[in-house]
N, C-alpha and C positions, 0 to 999 in steps of 0.2 A: 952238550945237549943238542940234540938235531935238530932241524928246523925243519917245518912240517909246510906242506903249501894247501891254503886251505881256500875255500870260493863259500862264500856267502849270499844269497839272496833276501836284499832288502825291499820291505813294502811296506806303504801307510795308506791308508784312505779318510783319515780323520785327523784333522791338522797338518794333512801330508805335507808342506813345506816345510814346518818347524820339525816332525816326526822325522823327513830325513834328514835334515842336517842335523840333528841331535845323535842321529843312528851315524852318520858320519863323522862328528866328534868321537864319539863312543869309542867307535873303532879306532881311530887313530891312537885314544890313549890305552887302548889296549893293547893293539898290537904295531906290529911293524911293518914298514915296506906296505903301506896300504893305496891298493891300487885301485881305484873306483870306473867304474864305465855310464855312458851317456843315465841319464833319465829317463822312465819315458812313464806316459802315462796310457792307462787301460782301463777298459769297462771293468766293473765285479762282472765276475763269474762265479756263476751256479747259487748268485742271490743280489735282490732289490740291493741298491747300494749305490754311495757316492765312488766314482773311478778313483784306480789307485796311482801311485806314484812306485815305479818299481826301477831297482838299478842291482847291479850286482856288483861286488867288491871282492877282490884277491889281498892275501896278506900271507905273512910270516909267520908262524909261532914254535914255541917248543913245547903248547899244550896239548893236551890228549883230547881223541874227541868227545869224552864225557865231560871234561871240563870246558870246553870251549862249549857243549850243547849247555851244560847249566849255566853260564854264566849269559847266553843269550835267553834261557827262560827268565833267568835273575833282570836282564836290560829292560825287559819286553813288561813286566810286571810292575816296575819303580817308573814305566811310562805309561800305567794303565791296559796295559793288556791284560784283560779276560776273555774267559771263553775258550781255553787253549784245547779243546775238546770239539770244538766246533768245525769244522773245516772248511765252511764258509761263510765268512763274518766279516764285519767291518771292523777295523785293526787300527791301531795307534801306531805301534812300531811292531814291525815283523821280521824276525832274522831268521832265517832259513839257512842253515845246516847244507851246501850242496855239493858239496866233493870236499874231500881230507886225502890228500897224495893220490894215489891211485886205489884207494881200499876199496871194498865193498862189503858190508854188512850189512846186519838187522839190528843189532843193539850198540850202545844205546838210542840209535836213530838209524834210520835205514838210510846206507849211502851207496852209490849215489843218489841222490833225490829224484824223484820219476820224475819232477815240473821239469827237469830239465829238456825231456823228449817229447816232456805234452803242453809246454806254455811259451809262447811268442816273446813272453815279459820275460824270460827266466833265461832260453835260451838266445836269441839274440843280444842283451848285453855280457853275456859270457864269450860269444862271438867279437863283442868290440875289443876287451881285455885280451881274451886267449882265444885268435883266431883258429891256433894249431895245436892245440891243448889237446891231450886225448882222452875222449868219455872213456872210464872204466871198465863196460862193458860191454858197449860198441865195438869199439877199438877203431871207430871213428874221431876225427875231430871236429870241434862242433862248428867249424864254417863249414863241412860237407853234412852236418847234419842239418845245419840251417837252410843249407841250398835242397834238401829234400825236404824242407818240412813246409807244410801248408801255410805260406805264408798270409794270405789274405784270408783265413777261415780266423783269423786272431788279431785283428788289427791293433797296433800299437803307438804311437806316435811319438814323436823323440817331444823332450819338454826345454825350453832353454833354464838352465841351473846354473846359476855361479854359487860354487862352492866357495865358501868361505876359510880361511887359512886353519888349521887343525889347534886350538888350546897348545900350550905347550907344557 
């Protein structure tokens, strides 16, 4: 079975400390080879709201992307996410779907994920992970996207995070 290279974008703004490390247990015992980047913390955007806690992680798998999107709707819900209709809201655990290999669809999630060309949080720790990595549709990578992108219109701040060792 192949192994698929897949980028996730995680975010909390309600319990964010326990939300991400729980979002980062999560993952490890789900998949493999899980590679995480800095923290950082951000204002909410496009509503009143406690800032969030955003990082993005790389891993392994040989699932498909409707089963890796169900089972992040399944994570986000047994930790109190509602509102998944919402698109700007105050979140418990947020797993975001942001690249699967080089695909690009609409269904069942559109990929690649736009936050990646329009949010500070999204696209600079995919910068930390996969400097040389290349957007799908660019056919950039996202350190030469990051050096165009409007750095200061998004400001973001790195968080100190000690991960804690992954469940075995």
């Amino acid at each position: 079975m192949s192994q698929h290279q897949v980028f996730v974008g995680v975010g909390s703004n309600i319990e964010r400390e326990f939300h991400t490390r729980t979002a980062y247990q999560l993952l490890h015992q789900h998949f493999n080879n899980v590679v995480v980047s800095p923290v950082y913390e951000c204002p909410a955007l496009g509503f009143e709201g406690p800032g969030f806690y955003n990082w993005v992680a790389k891993f392994s798998t040989s699932m498909d992307i409707a089963a890796i999107y169900q089972l992040f709707k399944q994570l986000e819900a047994e930790y109190g996410r509602k509102d998944w209709y919402k698109k700007h809201c105050s979140r418990t655990m947020d797993l975001d779907l942001l690249c699967f290999d080089q695909v690009i669809c609409q269904h069942p999630v559109v990929l690649p994920r736009a936050e990646i060309l329009e949010r500070a949080f999204v696209l600079k720790p995919l910068v930390d992970i996969a400097p040389n990595q290349i957007h799908p549709e660019t056919g950039c990578t996202y350190q030469q996207l990051w050096q165009a992108f409007d750095q200061a219109s998004q400001p973001i701040k790195p968080v100190v995070f000690e991960w804690s060792s992954p469940s075995a």
